[in-house]
mmCIF file as Biopython writes it, N, C-alpha, C and O atoms, coordinates in Angstrom:
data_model
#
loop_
_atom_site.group_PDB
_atom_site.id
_atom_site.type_symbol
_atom_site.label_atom_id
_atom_site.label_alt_id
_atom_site.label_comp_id
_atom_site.label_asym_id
_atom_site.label_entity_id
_atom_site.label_seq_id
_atom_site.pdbx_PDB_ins_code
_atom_site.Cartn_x
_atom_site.Cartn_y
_atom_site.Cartn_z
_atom_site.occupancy
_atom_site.B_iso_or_equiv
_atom_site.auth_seq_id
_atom_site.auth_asym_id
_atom_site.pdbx_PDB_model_num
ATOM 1   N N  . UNK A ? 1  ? 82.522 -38.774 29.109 1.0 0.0 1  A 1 
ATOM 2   C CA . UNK A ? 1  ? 81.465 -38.806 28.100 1.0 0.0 1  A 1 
ATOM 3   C C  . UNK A ? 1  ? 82.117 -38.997 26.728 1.0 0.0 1  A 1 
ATOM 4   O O  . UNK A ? 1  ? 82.897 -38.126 26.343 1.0 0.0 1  A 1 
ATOM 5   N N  . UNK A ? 2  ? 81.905 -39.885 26.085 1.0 0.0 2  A 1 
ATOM 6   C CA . UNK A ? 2  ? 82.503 -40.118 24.549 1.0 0.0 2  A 1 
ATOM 7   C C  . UNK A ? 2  ? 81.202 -40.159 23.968 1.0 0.0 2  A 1 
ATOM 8   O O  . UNK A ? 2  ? 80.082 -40.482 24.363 1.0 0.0 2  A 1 
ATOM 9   N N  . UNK A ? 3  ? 81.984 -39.482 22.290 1.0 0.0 3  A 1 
ATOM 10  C CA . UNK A ? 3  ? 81.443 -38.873 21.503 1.0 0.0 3  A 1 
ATOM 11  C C  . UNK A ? 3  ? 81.040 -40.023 20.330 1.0 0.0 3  A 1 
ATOM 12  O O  . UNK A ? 3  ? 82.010 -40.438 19.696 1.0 0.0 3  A 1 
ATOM 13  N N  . UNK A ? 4  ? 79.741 -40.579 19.972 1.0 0.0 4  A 1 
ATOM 14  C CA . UNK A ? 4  ? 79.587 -41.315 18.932 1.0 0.0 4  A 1 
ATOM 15  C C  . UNK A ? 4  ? 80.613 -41.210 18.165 1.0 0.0 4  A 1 
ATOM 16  O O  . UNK A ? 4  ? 81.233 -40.159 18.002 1.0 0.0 4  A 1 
ATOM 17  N N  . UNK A ? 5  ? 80.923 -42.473 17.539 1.0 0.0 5  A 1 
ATOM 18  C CA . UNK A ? 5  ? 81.664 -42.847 16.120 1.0 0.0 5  A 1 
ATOM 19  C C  . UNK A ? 5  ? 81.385 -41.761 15.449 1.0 0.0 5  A 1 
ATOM 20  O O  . UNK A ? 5  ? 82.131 -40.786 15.540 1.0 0.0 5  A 1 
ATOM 21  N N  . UNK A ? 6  ? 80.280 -41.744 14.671 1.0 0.0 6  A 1 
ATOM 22  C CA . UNK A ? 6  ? 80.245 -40.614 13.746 1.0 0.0 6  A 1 
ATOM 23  C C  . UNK A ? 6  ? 80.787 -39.177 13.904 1.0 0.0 6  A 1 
ATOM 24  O O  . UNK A ? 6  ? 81.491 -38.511 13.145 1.0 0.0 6  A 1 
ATOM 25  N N  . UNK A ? 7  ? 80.254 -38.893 15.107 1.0 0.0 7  A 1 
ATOM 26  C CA . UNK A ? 7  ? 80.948 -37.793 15.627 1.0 0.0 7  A 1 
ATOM 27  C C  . UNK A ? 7  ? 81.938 -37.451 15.370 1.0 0.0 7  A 1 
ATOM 28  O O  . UNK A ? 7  ? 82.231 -36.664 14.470 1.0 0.0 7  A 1 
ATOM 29  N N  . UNK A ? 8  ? 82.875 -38.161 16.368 1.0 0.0 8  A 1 
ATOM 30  C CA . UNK A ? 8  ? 84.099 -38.013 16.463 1.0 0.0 8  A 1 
ATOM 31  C C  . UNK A ? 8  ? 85.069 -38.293 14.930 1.0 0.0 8  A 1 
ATOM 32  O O  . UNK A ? 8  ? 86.106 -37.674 14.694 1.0 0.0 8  A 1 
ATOM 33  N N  . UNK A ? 9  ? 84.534 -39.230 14.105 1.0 0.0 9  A 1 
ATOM 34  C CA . UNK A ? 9  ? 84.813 -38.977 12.852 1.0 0.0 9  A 1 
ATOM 35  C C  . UNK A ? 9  ? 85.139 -37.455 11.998 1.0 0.0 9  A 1 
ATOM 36  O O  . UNK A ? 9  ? 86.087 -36.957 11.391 1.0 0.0 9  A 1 
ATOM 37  N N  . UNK A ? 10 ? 83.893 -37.123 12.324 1.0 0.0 10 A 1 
ATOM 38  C CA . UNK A ? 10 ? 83.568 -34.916 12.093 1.0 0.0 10 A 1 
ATOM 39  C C  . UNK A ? 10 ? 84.861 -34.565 12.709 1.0 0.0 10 A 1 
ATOM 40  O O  . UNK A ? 10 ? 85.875 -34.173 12.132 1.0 0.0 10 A 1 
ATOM 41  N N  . UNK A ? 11 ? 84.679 -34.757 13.931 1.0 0.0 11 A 1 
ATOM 42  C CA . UNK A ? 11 ? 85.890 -34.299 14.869 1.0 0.0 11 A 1 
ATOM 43  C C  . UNK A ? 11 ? 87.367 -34.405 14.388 1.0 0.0 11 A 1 
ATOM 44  O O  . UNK A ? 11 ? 88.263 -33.570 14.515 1.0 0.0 11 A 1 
ATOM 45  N N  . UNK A ? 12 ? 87.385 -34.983 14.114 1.0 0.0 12 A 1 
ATOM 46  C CA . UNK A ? 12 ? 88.800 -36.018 13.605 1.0 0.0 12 A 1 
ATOM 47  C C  . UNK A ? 12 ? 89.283 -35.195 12.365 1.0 0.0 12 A 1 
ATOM 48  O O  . UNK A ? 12 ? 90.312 -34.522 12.306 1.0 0.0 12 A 1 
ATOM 49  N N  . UNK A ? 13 ? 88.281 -35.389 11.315 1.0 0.0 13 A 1 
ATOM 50  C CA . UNK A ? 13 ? 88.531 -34.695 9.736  1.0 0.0 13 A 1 
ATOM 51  C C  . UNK A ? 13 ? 89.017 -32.933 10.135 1.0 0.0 13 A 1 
ATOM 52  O O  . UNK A ? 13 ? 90.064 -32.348 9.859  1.0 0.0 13 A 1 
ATOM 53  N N  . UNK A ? 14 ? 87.505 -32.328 11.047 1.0 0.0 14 A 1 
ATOM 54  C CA . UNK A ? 14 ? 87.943 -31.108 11.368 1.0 0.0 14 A 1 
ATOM 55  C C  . UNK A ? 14 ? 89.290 -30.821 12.024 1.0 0.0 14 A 1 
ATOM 56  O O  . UNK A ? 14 ? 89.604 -29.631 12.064 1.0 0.0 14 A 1 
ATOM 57  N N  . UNK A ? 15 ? 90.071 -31.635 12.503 1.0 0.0 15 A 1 
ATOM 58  C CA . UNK A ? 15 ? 90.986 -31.208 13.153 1.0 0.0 15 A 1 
ATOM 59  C C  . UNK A ? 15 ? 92.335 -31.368 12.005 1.0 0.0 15 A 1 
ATOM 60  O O  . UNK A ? 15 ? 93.395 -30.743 11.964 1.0 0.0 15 A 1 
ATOM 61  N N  . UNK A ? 16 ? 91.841 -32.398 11.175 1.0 0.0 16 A 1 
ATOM 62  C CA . UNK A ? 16 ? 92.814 -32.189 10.502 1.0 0.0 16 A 1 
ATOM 63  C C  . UNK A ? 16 ? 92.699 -31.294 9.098  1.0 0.0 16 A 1 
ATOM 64  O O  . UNK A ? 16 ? 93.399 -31.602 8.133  1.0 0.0 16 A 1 
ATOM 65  N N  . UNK A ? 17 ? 91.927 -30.354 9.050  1.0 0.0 17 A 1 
ATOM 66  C CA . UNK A ? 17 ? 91.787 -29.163 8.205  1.0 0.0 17 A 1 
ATOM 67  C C  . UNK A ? 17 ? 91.065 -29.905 6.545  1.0 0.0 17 A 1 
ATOM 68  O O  . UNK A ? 17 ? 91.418 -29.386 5.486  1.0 0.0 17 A 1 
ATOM 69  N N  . UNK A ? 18 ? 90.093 -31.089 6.541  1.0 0.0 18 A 1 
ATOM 70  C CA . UNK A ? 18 ? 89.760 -31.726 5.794  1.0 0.0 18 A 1 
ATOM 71  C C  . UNK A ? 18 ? 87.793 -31.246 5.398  1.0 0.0 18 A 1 
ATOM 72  O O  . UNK A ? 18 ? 86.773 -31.933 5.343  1.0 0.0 18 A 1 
ATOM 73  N N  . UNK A ? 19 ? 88.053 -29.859 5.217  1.0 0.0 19 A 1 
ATOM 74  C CA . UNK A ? 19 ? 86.878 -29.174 5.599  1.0 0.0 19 A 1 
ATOM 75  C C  . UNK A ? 19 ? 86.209 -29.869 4.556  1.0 0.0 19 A 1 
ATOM 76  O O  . UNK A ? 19 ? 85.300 -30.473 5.126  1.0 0.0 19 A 1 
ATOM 77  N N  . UNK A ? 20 ? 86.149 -30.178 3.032  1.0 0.0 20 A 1 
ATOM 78  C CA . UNK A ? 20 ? 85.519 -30.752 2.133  1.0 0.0 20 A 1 
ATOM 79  C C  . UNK A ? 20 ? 84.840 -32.085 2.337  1.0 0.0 20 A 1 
ATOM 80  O O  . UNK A ? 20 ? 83.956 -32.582 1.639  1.0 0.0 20 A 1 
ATOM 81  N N  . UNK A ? 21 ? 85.297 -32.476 3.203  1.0 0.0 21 A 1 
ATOM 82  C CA . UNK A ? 21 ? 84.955 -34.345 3.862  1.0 0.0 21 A 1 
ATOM 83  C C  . UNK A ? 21 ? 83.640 -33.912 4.650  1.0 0.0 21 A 1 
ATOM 84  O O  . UNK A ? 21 ? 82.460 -34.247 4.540  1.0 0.0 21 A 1 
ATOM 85  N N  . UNK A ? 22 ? 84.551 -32.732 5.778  1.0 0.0 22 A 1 
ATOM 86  C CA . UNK A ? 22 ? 83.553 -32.329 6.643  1.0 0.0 22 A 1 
ATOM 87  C C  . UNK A ? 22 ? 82.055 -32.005 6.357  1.0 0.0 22 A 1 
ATOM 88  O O  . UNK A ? 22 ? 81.141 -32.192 7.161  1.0 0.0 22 A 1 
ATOM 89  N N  . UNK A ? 23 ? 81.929 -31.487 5.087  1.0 0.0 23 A 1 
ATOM 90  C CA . UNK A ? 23 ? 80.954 -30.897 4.896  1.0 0.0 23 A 1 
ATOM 91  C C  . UNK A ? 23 ? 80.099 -31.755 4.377  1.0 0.0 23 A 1 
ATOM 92  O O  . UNK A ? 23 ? 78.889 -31.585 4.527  1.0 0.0 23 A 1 
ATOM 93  N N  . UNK A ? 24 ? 80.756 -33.123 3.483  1.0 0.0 24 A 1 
ATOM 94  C CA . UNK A ? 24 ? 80.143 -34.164 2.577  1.0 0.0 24 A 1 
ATOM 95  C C  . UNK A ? 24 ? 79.585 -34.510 3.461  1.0 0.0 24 A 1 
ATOM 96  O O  . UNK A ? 24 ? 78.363 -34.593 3.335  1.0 0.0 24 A 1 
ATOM 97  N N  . UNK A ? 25 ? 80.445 -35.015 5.279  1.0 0.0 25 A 1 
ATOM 98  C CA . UNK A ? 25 ? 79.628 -35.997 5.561  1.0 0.0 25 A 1 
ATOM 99  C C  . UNK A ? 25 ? 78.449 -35.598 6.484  1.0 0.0 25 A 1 
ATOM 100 O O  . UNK A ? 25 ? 77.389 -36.211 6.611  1.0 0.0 25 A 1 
ATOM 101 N N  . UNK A ? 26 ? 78.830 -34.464 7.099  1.0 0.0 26 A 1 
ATOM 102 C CA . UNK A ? 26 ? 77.732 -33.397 7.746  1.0 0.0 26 A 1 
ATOM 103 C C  . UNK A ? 26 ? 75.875 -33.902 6.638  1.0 0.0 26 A 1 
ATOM 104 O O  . UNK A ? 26 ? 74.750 -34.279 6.967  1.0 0.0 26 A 1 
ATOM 105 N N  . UNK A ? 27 ? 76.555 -33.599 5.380  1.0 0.0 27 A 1 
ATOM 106 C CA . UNK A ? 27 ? 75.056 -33.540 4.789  1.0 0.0 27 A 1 
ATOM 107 C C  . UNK A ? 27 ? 74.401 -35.067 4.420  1.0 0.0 27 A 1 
ATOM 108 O O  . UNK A ? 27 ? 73.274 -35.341 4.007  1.0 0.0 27 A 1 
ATOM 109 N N  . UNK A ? 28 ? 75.702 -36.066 4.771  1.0 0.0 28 A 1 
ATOM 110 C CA . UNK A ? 28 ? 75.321 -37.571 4.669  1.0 0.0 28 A 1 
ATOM 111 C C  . UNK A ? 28 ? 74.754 -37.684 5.651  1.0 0.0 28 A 1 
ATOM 112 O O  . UNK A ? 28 ? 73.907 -38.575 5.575  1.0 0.0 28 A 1 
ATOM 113 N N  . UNK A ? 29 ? 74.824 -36.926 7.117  1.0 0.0 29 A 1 
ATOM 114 C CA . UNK A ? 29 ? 74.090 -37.419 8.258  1.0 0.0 29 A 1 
ATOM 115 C C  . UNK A ? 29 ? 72.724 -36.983 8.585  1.0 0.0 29 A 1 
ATOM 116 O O  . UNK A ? 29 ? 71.744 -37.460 9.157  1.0 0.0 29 A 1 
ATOM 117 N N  . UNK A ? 30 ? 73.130 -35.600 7.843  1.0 0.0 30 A 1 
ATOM 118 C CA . UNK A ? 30 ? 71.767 -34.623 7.556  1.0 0.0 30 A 1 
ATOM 119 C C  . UNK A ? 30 ? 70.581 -35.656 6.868  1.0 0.0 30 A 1 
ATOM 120 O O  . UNK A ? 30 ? 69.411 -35.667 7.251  1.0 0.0 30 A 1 
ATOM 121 N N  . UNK A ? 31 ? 71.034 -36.371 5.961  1.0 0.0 31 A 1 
ATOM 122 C CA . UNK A ? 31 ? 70.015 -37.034 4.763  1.0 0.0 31 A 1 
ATOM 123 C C  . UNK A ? 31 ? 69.912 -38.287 5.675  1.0 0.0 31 A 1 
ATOM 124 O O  . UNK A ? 31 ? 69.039 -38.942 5.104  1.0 0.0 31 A 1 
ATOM 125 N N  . UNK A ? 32 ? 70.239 -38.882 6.588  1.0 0.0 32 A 1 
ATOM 126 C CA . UNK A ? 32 ? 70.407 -40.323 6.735  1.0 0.0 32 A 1 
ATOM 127 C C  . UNK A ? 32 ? 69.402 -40.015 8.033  1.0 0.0 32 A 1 
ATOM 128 O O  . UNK A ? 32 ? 68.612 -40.799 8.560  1.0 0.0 32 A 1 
ATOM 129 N N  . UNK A ? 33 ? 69.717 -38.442 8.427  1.0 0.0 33 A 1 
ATOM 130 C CA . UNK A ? 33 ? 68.044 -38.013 9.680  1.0 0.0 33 A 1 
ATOM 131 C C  . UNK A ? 33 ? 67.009 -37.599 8.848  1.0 0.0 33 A 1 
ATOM 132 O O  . UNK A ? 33 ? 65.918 -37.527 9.414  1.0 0.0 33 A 1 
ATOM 133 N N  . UNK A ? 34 ? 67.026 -37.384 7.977  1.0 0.0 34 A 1 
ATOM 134 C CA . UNK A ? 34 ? 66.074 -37.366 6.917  1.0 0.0 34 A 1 
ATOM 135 C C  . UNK A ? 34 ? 65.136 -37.909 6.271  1.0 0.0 34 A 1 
ATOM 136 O O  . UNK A ? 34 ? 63.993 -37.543 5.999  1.0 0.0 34 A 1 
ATOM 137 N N  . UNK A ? 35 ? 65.816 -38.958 6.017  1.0 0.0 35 A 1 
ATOM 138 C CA . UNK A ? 35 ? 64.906 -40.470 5.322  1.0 0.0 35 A 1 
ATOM 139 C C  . UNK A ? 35 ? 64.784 -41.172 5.986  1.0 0.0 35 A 1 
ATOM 140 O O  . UNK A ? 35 ? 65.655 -41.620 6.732  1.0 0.0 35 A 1 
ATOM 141 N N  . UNK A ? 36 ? 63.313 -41.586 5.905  1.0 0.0 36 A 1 
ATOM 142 C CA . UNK A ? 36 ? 62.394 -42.587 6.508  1.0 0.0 36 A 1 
ATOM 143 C C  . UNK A ? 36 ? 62.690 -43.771 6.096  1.0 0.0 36 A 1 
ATOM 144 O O  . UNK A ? 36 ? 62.230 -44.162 5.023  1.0 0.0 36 A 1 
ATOM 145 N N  . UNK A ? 37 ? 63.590 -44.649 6.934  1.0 0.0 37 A 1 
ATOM 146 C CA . UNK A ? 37 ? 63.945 -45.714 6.465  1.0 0.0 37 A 1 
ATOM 147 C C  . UNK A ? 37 ? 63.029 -46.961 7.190  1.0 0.0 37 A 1 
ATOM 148 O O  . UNK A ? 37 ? 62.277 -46.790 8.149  1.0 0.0 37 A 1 
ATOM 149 N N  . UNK A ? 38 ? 63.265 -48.173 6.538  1.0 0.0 38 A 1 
ATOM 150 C CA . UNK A ? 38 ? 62.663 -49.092 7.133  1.0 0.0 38 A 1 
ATOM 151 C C  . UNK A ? 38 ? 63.125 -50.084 8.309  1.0 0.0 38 A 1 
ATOM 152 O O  . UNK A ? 38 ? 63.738 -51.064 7.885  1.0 0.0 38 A 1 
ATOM 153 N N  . UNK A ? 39 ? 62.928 -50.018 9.904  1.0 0.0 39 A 1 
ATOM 154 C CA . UNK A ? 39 ? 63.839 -50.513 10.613 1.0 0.0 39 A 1 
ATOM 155 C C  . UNK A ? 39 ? 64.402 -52.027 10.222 1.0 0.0 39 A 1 
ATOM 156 O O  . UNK A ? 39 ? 64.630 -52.782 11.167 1.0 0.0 39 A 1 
ATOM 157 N N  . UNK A ? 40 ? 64.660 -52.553 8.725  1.0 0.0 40 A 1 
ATOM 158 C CA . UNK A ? 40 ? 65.772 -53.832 8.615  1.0 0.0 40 A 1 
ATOM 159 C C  . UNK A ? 40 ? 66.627 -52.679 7.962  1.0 0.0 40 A 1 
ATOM 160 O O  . UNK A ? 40 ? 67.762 -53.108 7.756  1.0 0.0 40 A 1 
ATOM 161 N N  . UNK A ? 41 ? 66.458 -51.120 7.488  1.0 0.0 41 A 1 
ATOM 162 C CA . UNK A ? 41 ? 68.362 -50.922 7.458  1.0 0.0 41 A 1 
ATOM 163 C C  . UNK A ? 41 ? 68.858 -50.097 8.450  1.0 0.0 41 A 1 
ATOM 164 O O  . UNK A ? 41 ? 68.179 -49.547 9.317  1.0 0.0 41 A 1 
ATOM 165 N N  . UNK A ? 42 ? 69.969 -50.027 8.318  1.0 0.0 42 A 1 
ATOM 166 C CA . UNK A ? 42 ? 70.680 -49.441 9.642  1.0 0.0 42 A 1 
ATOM 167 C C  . UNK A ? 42 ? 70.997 -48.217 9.267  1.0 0.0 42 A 1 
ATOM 168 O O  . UNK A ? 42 ? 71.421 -48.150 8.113  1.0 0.0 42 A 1 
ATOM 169 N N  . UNK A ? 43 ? 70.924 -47.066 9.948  1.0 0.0 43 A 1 
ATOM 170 C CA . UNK A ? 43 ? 71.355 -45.743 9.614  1.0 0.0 43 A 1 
ATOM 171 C C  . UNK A ? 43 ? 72.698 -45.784 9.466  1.0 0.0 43 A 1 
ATOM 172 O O  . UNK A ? 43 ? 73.563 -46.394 10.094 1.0 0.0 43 A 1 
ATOM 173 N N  . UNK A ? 44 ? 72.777 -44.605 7.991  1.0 0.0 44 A 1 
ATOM 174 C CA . UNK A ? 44 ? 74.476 -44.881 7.639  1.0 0.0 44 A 1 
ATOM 175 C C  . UNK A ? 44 ? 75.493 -43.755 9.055  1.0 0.0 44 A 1 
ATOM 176 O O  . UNK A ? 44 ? 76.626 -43.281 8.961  1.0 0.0 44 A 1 
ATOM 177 N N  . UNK A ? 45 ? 74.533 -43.670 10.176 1.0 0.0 45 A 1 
ATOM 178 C CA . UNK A ? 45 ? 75.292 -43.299 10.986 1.0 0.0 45 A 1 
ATOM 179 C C  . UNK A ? 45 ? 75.952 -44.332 12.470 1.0 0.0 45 A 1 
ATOM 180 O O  . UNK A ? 45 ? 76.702 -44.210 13.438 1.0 0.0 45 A 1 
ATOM 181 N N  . UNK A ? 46 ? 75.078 -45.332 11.813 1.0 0.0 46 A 1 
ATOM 182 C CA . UNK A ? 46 ? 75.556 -46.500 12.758 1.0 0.0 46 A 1 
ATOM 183 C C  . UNK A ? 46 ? 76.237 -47.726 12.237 1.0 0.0 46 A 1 
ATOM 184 O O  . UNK A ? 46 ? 76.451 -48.859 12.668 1.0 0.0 46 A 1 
ATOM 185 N N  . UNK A ? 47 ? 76.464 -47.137 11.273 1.0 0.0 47 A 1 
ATOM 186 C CA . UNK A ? 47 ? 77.785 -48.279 10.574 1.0 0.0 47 A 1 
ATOM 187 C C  . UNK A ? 47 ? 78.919 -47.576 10.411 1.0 0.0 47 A 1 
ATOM 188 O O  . UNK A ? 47 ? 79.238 -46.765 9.542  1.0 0.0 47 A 1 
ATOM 189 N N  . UNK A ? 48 ? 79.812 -48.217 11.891 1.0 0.0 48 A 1 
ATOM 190 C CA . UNK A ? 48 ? 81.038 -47.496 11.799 1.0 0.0 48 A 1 
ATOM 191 C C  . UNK A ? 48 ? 82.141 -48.093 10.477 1.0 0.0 48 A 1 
ATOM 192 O O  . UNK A ? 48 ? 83.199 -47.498 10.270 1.0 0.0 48 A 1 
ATOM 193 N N  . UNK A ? 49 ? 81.756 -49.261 9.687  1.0 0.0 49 A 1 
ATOM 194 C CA . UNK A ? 49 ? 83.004 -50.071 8.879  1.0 0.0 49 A 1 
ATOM 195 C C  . UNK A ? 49 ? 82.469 -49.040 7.614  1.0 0.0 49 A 1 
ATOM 196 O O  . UNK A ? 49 ? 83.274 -48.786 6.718  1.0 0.0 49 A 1 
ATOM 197 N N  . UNK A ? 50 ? 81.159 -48.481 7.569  1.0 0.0 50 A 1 
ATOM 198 C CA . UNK A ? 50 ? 80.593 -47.673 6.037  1.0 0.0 50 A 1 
ATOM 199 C C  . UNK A ? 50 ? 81.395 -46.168 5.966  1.0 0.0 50 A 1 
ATOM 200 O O  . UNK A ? 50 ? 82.027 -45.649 5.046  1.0 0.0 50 A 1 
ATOM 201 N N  . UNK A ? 51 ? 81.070 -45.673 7.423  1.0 0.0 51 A 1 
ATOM 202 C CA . UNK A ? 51 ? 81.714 -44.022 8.061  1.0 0.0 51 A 1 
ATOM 203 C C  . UNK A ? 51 ? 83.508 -44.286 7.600  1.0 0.0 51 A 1 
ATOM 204 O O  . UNK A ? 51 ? 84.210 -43.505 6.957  1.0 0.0 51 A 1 
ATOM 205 N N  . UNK A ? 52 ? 83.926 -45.712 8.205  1.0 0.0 52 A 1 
ATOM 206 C CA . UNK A ? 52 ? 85.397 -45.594 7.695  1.0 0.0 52 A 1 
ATOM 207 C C  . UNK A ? 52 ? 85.487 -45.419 6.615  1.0 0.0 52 A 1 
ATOM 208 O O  . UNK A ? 52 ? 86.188 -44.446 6.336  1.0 0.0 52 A 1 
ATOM 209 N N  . UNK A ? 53 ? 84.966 -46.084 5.594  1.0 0.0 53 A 1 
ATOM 210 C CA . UNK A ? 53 ? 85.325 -46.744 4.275  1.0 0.0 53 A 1 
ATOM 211 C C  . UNK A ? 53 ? 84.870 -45.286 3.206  1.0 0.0 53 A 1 
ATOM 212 O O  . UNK A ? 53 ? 85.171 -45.016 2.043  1.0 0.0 53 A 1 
ATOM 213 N N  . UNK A ? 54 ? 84.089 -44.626 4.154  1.0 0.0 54 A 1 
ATOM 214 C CA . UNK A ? 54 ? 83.489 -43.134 3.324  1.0 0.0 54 A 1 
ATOM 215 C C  . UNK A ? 54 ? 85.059 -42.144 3.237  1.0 0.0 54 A 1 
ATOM 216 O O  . UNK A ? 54 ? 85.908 -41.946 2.369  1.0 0.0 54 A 1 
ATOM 217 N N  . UNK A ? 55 ? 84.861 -41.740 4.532  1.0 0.0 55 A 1 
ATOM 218 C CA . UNK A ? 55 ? 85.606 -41.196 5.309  1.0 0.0 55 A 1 
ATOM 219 C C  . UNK A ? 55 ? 87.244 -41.309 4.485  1.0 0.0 55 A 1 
ATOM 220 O O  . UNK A ? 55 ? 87.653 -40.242 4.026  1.0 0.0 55 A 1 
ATOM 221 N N  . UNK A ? 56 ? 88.030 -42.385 4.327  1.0 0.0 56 A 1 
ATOM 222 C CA . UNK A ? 56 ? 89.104 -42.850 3.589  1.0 0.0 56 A 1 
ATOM 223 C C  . UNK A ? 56 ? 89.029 -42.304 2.601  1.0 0.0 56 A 1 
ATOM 224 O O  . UNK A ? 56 ? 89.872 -41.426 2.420  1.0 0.0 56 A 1 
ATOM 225 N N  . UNK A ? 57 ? 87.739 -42.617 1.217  1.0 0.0 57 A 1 
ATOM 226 C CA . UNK A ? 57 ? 87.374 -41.824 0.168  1.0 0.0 57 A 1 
ATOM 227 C C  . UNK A ? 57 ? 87.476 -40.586 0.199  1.0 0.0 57 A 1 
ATOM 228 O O  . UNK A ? 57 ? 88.093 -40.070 -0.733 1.0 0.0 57 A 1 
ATOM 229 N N  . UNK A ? 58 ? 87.036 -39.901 1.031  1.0 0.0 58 A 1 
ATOM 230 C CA . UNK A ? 58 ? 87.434 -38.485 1.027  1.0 0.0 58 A 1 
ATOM 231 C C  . UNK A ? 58 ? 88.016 -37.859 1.162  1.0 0.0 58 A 1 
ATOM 232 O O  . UNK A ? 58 ? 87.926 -36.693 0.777  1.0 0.0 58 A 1 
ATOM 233 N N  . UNK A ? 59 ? 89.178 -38.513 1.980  1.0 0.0 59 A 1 
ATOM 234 C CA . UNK A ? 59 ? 90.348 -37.980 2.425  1.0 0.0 59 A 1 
ATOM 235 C C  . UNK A ? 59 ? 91.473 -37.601 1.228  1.0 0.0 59 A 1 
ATOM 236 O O  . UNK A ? 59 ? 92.118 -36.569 1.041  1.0 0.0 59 A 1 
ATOM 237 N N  . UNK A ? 60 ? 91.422 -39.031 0.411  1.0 0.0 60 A 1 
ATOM 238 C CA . UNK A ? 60 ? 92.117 -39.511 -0.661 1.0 0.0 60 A 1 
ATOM 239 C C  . UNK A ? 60 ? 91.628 -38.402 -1.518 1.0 0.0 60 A 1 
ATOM 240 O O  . UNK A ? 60 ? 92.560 -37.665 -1.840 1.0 0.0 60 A 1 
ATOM 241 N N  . UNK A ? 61 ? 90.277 -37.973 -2.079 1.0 0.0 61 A 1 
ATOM 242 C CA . UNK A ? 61 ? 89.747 -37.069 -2.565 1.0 0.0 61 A 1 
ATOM 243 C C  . UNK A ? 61 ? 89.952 -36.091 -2.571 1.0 0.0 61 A 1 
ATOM 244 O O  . UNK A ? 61 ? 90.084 -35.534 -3.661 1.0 0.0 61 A 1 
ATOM 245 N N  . UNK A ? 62 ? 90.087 -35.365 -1.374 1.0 0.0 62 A 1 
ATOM 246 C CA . UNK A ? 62 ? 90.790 -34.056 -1.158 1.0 0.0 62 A 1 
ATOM 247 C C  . UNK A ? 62 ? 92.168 -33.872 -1.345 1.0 0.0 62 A 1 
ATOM 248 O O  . UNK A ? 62 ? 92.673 -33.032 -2.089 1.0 0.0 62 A 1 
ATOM 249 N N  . UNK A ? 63 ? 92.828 -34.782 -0.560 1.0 0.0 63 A 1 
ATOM 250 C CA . UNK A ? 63 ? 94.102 -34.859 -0.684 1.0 0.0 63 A 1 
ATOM 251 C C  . UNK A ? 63 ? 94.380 -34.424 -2.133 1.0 0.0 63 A 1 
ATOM 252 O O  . UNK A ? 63 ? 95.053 -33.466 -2.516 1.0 0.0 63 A 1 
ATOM 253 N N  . UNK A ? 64 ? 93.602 -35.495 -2.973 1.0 0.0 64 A 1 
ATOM 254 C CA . UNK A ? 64 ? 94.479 -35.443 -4.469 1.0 0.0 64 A 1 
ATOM 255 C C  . UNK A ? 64 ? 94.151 -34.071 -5.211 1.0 0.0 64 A 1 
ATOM 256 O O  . UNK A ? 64 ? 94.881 -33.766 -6.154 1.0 0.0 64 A 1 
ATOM 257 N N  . UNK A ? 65 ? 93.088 -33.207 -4.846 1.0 0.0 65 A 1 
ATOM 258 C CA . UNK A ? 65 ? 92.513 -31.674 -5.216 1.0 0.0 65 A 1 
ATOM 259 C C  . UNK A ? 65 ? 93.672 -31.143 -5.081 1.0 0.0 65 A 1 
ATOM 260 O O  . UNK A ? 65 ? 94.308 -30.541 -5.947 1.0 0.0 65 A 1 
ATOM 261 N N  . UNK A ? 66 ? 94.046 -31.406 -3.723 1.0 0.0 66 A 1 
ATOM 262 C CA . UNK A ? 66 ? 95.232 -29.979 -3.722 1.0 0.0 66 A 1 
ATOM 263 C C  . UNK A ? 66 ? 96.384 -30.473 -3.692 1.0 0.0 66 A 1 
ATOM 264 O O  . UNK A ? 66 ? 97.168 -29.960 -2.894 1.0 0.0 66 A 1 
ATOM 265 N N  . UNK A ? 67 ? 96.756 -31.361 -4.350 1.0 0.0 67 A 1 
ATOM 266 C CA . UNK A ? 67 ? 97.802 -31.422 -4.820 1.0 0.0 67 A 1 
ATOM 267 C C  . UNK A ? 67 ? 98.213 -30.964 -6.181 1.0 0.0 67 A 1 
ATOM 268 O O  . UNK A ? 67 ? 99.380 -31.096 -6.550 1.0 0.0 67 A 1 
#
């Protein structure tokens, strides 16, 4: 059984102790089940090139906090 992209994204950050990402994107998925969108856009949970390109940002983001 494999775990959606998005998922495993969560998965991924959590494992690597990137709890601040975790939480951003938790509430990006929260809002993206949230809003009533119109079926021509795609939920930002099914665009795995958007989840990367977030995901990178945040990393970089945190990273540079605690440094």
């Amino acid at each position: 059984h494999r775990l959606p992209y998005h998922e495993s994204v969560l998965r991924e950050l959590e494992e690597a102790k990137f709890d601040d990402s975790v939480n951003i994107l938790k509430m990006l998925y929260k809002k993206d089940d949230d809003f009533k969108k119109s079926e021509k856009v795609k939920k930002f949970k099914n665009q795995k090139h958007l989840i990367e390109r977030v995901k990178i940002g945040l990393i970089n983001a945190e990273v540079a906090k605690k440094n």
